[in-house]
C-alpha positions as CSV (number, residue, x, y, z in Angstrom):
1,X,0.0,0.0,0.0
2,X,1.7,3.4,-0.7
3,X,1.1,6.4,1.0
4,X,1.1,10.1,-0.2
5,X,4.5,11.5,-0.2
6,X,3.7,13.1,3.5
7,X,7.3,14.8,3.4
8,X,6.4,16.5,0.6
9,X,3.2,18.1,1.4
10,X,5.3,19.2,4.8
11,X,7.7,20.9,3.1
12,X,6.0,22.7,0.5
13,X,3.7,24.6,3.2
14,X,7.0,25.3,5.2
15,X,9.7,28.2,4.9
16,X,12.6,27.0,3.2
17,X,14.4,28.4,5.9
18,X,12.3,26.9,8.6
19,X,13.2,23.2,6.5
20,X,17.3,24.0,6.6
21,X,16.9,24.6,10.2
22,X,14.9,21.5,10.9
23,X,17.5,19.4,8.8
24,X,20.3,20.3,11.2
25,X,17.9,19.3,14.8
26,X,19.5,16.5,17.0
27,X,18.0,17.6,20.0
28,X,14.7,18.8,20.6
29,X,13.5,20.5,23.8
30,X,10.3,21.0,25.1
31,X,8.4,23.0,27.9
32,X,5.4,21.4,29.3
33,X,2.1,23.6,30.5
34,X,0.9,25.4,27.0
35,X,2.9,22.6,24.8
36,X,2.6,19.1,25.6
37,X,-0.6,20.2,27.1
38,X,-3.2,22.7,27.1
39,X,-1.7,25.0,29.8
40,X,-4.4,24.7,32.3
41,X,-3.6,23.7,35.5
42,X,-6.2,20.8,37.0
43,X,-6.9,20.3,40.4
44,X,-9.1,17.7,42.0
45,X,-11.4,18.3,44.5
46,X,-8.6,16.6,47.1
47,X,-5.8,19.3,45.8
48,X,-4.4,16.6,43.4
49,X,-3.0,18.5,40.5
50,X,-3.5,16.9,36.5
51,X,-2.7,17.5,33.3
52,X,-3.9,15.8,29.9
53,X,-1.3,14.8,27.3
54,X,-2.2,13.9,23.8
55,X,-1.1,10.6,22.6
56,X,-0.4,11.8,19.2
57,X,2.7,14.1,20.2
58,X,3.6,11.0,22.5
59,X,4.1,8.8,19.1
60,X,5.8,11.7,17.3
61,X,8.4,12.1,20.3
62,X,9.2,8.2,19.9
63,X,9.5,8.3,16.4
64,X,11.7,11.0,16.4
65,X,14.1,8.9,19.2
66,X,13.8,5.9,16.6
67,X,15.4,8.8,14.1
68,X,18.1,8.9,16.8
69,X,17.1,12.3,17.8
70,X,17.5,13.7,21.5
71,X,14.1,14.8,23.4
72,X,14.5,16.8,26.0
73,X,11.7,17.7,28.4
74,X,12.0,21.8,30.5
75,X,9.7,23.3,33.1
76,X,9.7,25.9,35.3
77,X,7.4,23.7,37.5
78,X,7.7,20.5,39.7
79,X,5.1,17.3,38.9
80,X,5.0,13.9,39.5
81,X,2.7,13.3,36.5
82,X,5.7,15.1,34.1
83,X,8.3,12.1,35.5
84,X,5.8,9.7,34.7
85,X,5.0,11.0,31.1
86,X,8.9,11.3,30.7
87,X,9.3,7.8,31.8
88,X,6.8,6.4,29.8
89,X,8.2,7.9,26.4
90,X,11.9,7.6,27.4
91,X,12.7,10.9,28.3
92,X,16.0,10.8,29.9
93,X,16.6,14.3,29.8
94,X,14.6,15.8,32.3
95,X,14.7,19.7,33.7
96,X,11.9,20.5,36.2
97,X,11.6,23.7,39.0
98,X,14.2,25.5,37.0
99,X,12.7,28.9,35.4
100,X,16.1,29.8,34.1
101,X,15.9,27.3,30.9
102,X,18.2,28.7,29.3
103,X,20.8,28.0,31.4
104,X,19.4,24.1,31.8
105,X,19.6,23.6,27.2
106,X,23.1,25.4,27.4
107,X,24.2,23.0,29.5
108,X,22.4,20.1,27.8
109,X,23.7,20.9,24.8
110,X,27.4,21.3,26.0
111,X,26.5,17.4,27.7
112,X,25.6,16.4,24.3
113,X,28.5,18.2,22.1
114,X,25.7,19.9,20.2
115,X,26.2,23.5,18.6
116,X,23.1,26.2,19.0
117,X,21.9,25.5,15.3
118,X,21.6,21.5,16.3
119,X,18.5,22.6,18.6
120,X,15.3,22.8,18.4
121,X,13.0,24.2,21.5
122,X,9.3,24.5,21.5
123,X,7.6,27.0,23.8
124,X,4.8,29.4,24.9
125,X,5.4,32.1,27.3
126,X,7.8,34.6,28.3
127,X,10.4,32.1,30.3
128,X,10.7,29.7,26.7
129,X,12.2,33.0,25.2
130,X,15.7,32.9,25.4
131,X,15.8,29.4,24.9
132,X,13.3,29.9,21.5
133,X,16.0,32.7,20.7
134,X,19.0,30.6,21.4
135,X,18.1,27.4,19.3
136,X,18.3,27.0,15.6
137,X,14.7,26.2,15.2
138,X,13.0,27.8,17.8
139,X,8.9,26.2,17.7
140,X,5.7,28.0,19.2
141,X,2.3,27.2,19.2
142,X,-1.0,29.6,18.3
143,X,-1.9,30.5,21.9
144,X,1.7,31.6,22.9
145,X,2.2,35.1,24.2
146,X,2.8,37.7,21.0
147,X,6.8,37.9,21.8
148,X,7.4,34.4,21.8
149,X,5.3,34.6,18.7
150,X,7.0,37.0,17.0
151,X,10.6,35.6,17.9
152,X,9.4,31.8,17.2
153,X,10.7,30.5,13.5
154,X,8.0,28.1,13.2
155,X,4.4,28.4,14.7
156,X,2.5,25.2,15.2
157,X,-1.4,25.2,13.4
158,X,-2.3,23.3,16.3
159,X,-2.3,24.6,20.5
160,X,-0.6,23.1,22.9
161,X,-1.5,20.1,24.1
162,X,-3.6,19.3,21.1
163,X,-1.0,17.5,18.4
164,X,1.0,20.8,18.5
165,X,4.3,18.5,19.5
166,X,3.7,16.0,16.8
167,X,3.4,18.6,14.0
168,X,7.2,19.5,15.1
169,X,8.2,16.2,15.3
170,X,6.8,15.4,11.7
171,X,8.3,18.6,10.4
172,X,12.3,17.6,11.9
173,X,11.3,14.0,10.2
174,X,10.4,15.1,7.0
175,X,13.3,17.9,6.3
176,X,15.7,15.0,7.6
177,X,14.2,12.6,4.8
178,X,13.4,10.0,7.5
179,X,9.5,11.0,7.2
180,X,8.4,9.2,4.6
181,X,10.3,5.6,5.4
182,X,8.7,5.8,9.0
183,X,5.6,5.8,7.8
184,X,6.5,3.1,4.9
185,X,7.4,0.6,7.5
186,X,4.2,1.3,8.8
187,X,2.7,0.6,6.2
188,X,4.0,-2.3,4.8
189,X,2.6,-4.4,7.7
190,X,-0.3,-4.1,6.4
């Protein structure tokens, strides 16, 4: 069964500029409340604090580690339910109670050997700004505040928390040429 060409229709809707960028990422980094979920912060009725995460940018995170590139997960705050999620996709590199993220993907990417143009970050508010501004490809999503907006290379169709992640993900795929073979495989079990 073939499948439509999905790297193409990726990259002729994206900046050429936004694809070179993507083409160099080994290392994507992402903050948590507004991107790999909807920003709102849950309580129950017993104080327990909750947050939703979408599947979809779960499977874009792995397939991206199957590409061999780094994920890298960057919060301001402290949660339980954030080491889980980590856990469960294999997120090793882990940054949480640290508003200074900056300071936490400078040192990651000195860890890894990786050069500022080898990183992507995706963010939504005022603290994801220098590291947006640092990173080759820095990401956003359509309910981020104006400056991250404006300062952001590549602005997801989707919000937070809502496939925003796994837009990324396909976009770092498809400008690496690994896209289109990922889904292949996919498809040939059928």
């Amino acid at each position: 069964m073939k499948q439509p060409p999905m790297s193409e229709q990726i990259i002729s809707t994206t900046s050429p500029g936004v694809v070179a960028k993507a083409r160099e990422v080994k290392l994507l980094a992402l903050d948590v409340d507004g991107i790999l979920t909807d920003g709102k912060l849950y309580f129950s009725g017993a104080g327990d604090a909750m947050k939703a995460f979408t599947t979809q940018d779960g499977l874009g995170i792995k397939l991206l580690q199957r590409a061999g590139i780094e994920v890298a997960i960057i919060t301001g705050r402290r949660s339980s339910i954030v080491e889980k999620r980590a856990a469960e996709l294999g997120i090793t590199q882990l940054f949480q109670g640290d508003d200074e993220k900056i300071v936490c993907l400078k040192r990651l990417a000195s860890q890894l050997n990786l050069e500022p143009n080898q990183l992507a970050f995706m963010g939504d508010d005022l603290p994801d700004l220098p590291p947006i501004i640092y990173s080759g490809l820095g990401a956003t999503v359509p309910n981020a505040v104006p400056i991250v907006q404006h300062y952001a290379d590549w602005q997801s169709s989707r919000p937070g928390g809502s496939g925003a992640v796994r837009l990324l993900c396909e976009l770092i795929l498809a400008a690496q040429g690994k896209l289109d073979s990922t889904y292949d495989a996919l498809l040939e079990k059928v």
